[in-house]
C-alpha positions in Angstrom: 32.2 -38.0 -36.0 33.9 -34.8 -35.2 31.2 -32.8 -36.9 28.5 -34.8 -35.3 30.3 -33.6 -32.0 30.5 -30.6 -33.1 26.1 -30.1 -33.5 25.5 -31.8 -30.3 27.7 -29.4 -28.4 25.8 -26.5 -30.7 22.1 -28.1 -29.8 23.1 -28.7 -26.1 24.1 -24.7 -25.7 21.1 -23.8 -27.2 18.7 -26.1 -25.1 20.3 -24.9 -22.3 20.5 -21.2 -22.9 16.9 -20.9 -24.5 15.8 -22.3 -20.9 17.5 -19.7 -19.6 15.1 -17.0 -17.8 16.6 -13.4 -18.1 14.4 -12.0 -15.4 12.5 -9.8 -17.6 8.4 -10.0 -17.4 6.8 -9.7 -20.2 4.3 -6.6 -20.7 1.7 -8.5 -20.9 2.1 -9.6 -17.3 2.6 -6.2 -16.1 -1.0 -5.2 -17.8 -2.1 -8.4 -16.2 -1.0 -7.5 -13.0 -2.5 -4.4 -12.9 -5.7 -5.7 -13.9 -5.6 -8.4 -11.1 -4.7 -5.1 -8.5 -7.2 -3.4 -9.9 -9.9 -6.4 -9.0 -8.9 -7.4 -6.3 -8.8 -3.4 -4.5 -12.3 -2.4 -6.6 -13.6 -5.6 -4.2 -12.1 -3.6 -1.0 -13.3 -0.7 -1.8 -16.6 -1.2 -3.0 -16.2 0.2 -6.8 -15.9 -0.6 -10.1 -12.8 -1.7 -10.9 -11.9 1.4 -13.5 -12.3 3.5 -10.0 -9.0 2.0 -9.1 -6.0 4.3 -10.7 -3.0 4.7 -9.2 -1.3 1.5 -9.2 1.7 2.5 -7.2 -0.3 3.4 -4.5 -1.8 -0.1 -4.9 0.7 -2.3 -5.4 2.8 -0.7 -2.4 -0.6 -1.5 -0.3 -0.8 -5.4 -1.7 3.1 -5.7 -0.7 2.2 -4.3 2.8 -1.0 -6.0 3.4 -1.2 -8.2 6.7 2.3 -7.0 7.6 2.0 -6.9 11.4 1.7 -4.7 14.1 4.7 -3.2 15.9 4.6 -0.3 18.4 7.7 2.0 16.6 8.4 -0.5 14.1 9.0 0.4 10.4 9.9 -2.5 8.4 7.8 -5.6 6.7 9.0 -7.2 10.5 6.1 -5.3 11.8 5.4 -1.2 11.6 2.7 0.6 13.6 0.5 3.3 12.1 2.6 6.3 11.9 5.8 4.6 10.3 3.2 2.6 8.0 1.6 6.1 7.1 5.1 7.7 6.6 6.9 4.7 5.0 3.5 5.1 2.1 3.3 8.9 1.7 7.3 9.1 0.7 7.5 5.8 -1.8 3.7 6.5 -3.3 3.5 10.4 -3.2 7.5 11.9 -2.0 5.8 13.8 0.9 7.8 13.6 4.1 5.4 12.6 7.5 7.1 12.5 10.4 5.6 10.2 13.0 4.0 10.2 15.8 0.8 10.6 14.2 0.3 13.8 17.0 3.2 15.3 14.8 1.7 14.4 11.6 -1.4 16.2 12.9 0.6 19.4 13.1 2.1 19.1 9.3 -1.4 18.9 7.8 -4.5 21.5 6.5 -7.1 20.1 8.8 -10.2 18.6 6.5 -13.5 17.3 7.1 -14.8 13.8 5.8 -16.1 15.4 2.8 -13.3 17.0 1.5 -11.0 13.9 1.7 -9.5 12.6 -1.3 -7.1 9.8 -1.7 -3.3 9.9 -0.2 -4.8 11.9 2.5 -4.2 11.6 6.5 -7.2 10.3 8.7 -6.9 10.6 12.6 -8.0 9.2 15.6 -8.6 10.0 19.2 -8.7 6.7 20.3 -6.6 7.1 23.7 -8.2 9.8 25.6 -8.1 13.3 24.1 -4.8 13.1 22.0 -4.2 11.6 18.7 -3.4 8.2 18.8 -3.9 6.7 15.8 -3.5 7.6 11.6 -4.2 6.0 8.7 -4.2 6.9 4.6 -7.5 7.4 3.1 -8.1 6.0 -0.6 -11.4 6.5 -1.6 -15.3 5.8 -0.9 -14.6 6.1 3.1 -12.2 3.6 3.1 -8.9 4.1 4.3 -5.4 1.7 4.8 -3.8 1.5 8.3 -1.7 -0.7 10.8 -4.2 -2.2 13.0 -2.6 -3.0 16.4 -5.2 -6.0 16.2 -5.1 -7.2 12.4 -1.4 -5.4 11.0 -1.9 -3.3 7.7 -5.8 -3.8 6.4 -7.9 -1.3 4.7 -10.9 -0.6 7.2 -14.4 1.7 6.4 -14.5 5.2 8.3 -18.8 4.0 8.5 -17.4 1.2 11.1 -18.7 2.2 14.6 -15.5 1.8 16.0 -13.5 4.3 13.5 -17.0 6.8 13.7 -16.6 7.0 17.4 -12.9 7.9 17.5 -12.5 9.5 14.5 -10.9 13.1 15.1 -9.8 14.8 11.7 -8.7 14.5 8.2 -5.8 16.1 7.2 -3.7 17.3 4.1 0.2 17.1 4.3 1.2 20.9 3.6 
């Protein structure tokens, strides 16, 4: 009897420590992950899905996405352009911006639409004659930004509204 207790106590710790998660993902979920970023951003951005490389930038994107708008805010609560554009360039690339996007302006080599690759500033006179509004270009004229309308979406510089107000690219220095 008392070695019959003695395996039921050994098989009830096993059950219950082999359903025991340790919090680690398995690799395969990582290269799955990946692959579903990759997918789902190659779809935004109108390219093949091998187009899509750096998966930090990415995956700090897809945990912003549709965070909303907040005039000075710069948490998930809600962040407006500037903070989202600083908040990305120091977790993705360890470049300091320091908002307003007017300021940001200032820190940059001033590009055309040509010359822009991704990580780069985009800029906008959409208030008058100053800079109003910046956002982080990625690749095939798209670029990611806090709309004050829709909260963090990726948006296509060929949209009427961005052509009109669009002022300058720019390069942090």
């Amino acid at each position: 009897m008392r070695h019959s207790r003695s395996i039921l106590l050994i098989l009830s710790g096993l059950l219950l420590f082999s359903c025991h998660n340790k919090g680690k993902v398995p690799e395969d979920n990582n290269a799955s992950s990946a692959k579903k970023l990759r997918e789902k951003y190659s779809v935004l951005l109108g390219v093949s899905p091998k187009d899509v490389e750096n998966m930090k930038l990415y995956a700090f994107i897809d945990d912003w996405y549709g965070t909303p708008y907040k005039y000075s805010g710069k948490t998930k609560n809600g962040i407006d352009c500037s903070g989202f554009a600083a908040v990305l360039m120091k977790e993705v690339y360890n470049k300091t911006a320091t908002p307003p996007c007017s300021k940001m302006f200032e820190q940059c080599e001033v590009l055309g639409t040509k010359a822009l690759e991704e990580g780069d500033l985009v800029f906008f006179k959409i208030e008058g004659n100053k800079i109003s509004h910046v956002g982080i270009y990625l690749m095939n004229n798209r670029f990611v930004h806090a709309s004050t309308s829709k909260g963090v979406i990726i948006s296509s510089l060929e949209e009427n509204y961005y052509k009109k107000y669009f002022h300058k690219g720019g390069r942090l220095k």
